[in-house]
N, C-alpha and C positions, 0 to 999 in steps of 0.2 A: 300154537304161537310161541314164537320164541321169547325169552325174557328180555331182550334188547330192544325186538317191536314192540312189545308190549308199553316198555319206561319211554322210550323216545317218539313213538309215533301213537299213542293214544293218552289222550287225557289222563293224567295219575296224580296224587299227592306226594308219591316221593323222589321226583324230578327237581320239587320244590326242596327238598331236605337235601339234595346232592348239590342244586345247584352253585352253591358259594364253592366248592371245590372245582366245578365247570370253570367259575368264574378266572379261578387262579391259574388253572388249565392254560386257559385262551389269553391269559394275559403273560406267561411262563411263553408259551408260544409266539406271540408277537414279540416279546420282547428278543428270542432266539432270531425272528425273521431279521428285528432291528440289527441287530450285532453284525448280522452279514452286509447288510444295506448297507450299512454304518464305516465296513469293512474291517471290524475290528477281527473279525474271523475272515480266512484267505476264500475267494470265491475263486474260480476255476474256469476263465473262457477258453473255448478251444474254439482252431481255427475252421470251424466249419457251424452252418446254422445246430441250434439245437431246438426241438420242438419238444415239451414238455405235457403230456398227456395225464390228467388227476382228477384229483375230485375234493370238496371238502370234507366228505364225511367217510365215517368209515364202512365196512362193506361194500357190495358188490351196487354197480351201479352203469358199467359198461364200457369199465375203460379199453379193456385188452380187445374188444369186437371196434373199439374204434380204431385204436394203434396198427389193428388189423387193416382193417379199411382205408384208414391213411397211409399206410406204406404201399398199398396196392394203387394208389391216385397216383402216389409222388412217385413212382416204376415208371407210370403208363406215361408219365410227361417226361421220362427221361434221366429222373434223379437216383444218383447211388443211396441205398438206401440203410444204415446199419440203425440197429435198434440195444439201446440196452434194459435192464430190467434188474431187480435186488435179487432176485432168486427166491424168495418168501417162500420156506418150506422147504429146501432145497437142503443138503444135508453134508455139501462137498467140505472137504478138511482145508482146501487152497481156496480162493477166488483170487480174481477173476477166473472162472472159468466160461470157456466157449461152449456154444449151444448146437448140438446138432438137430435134426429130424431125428436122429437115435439116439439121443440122451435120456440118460435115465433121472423121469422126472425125481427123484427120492435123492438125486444127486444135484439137481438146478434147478426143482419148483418146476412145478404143470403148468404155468401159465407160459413163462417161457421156450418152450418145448412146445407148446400149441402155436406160440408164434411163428416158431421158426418153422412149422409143418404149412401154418396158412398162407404165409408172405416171402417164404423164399429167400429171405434177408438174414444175412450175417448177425448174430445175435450175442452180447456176450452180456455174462451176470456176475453183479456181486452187490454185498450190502454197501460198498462203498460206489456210489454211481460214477462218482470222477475215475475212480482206478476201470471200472468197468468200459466208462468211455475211451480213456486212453490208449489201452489194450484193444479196445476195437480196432479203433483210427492208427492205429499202429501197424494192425493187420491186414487191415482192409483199404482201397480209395473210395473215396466215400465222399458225397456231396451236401448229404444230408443227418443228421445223426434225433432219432427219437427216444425219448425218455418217457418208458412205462412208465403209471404208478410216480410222477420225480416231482408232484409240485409241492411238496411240503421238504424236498432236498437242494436244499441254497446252495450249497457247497460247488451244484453245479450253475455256472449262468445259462442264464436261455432269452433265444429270441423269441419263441411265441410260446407263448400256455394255453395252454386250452384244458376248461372245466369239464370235465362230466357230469351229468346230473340226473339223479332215478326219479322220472317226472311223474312218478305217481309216492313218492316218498316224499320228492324235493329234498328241502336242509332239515326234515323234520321239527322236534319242537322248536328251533334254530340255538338250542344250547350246547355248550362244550363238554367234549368226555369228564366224569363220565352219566352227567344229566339228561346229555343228548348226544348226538350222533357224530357232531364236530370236529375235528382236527384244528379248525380255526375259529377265529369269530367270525360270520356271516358275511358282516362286511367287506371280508378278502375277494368274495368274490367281484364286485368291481374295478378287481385290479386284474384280473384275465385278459386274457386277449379273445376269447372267444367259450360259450357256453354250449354246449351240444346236450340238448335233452332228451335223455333216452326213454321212448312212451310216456304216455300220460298227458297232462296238459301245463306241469309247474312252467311257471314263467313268463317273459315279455315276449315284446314282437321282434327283437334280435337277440334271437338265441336262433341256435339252425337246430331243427328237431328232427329226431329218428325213429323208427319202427325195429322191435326186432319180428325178425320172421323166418321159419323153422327152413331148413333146405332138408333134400330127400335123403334118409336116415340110411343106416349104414350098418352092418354087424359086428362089432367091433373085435369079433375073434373069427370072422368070414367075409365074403365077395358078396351077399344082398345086400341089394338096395332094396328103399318103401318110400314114397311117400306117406306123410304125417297122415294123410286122409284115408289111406287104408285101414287106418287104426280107429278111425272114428265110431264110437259106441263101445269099443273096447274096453275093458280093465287093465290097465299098466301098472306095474311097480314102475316109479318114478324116483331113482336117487340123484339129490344134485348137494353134492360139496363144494358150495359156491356163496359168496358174501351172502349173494341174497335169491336161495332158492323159492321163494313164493313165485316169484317172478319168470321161475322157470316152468312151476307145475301148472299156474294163469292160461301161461299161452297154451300148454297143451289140452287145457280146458276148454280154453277158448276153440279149441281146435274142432271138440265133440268127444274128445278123449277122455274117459272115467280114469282118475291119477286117485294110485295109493300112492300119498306124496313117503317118502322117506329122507327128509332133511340132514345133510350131514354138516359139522361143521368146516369153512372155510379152508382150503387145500389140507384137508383130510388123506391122510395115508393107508390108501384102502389095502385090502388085504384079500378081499376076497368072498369075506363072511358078510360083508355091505350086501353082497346082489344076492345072494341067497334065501330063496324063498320056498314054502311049502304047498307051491304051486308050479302051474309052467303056463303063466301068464308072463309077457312078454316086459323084460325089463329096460326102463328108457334110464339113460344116463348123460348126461353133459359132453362138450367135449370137454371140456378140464378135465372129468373125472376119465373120459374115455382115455386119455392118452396113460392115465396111472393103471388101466387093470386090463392090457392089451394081454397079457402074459398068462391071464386064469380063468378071464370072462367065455362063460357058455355060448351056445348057440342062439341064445335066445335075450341076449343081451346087445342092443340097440344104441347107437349116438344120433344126436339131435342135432345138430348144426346149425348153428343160429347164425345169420346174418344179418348189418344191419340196415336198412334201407331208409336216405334220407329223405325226408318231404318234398313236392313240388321241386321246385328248384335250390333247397337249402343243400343240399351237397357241393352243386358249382359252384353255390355264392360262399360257402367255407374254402373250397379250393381256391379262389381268388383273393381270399386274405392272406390265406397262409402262402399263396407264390408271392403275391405283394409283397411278404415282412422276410422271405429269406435272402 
């Protein structure tokens, strides 16, 4: 277990010693939201919706398999669809820079590079999300414009937000960095436009909730495919350099899959010596992580594909808000 599950998501005594510094945190942070509201700092409308896709807490929680998934809704109804992103991890000397299918993630961050392979969509990055949008919408026509990872960045305005939420984590102990998990105080999330719970069961009866679920795996330095279920009762190395690998090595549990789990930290810059082991048991890896180690990974090194699949009818009834508000 990590040191960060450990302070934030189980019972401890020195969440209580951190937390007057959470407190300052979350009040430093509201006060930044204020100043924009406030307009004392320039906010940045541009002439087209913008959807803002986040979370309050930090690590992984499911935003980029949703960003995913809503850019492939807003295609299939017809919408231009461009996406920006920070590039987090990403190592380029300019930004904004543009994202291809062939970009090298060590130059605009793996998650971005993953996008632009899933959804097809014009993709541009930088730490500054307004220069990133502009450069888009400059380049591109475009009808709609989505913001990874953007809801703690004012700077840009948006018409819908939408939360993400790890619904078997939730907000954790619901305190602010660095006592708990927070970006914000709790209470911001009332001010979303919409909560997407990813597994588990945190939350009410309007949130739209989602499943992740593996799709058939891939070689990631070859042409096989597998299904997850051929693997079942097997022994895998499992590396996921992702917010929150637990979450990745569960499902493959859940699956029948024996996981030596191998946790990396969040967009990790593999090298090579990650997948390497003193066996030739078969190694599962992420897509994030697949898309950094196409160039060295063996034959026997696997991606997982996760998709995510909404509940009953919550995927329509989210597509209906969000055509409603653009």
């Amino acid at each position: 277990m990590r040191f960060t599950d450990w302070l934030w998501y189980r019972p401890n005594p020195l969440k209580w010693l951190l937390w007057p510094i959470g407190g300052i945190y979350g009040v430093v942070m509201e006060i930044r939201r204020l100043v924009y509201r406030l307009g004392i700092k320039p906010v940045t409308t541009l002439p087209l919706p913008v959807i803002v896709v986040g979370n309050l807490t930090v690590g992984g929680s499911g935003k980029t398999p949703v960003v995913i998934w809503l850019a492939g809704e807003l295609k299939s109804c017809g919408y231009r669809v461009g996406i920006v992103s920070r590039g987090y991890g990403g190592a380029a000397e300019n930004w904004p820079q543009r994202v291809s299918t062939a970009s090298d993630p060590g130059l605009v961050g793996d998650e971005p590079v993953l996008i632009a392979r899933a959804t097809g969509c014009p993709v541009m990055v930088s730490p500054d999300r307004v220069a990133a949008a502009k450069a888009l919408i400059s380049a591109e026509q475009l009808d709609v414009l989505l913001a990874d990872d953007g809801m703690q960045h004012y700077a840009l305005d948006r018409t819908l937000a939408i939360a993400v939420i790890d619904g078997q984590r939730g907000l954790g102990d619901g305190f602010c960095l660095p006592a708990g998990p927070l970006r914000e105080f709790k209470g911001r999330i009332a001010d979303v436009d919409a909560i997407v719970v990813n597994g588990g069961s945190w939350g009410h009866a309007d949130v739209f909730r989602v499943q992740p679920a593996a799709q058939p795996l891939y070689q990631v330095a070859g042409s096989e495919q597998k299904l997850l279920a051929e693997f079942r009762d097997a022994e895998v190395h499992a590396v996921a350099g992702i917010g929150n690998p637990q979450r990745f090595f569960d499902l493959l549990e859940d699956a029948g899959v024996h996981v030596l789990p191998h946790p990396l930290p969040d967009h990790t810059k593999l090298t090579g010596a990650e997948l390497e082991f003193d066996d030739a048991r078969p190694v599962f890896v992420t897509e994030k992580d697949a898309v950094k180690c196409e160039g060295f990974a063996r034959e026997n090194v696997w991606c997982v594909p996760i998709k995510l699949e909404f509940d009953a009818e919550d995927g329509q009834r989210l597509m209906r808000r969000v055509v409603r508000d653009l």
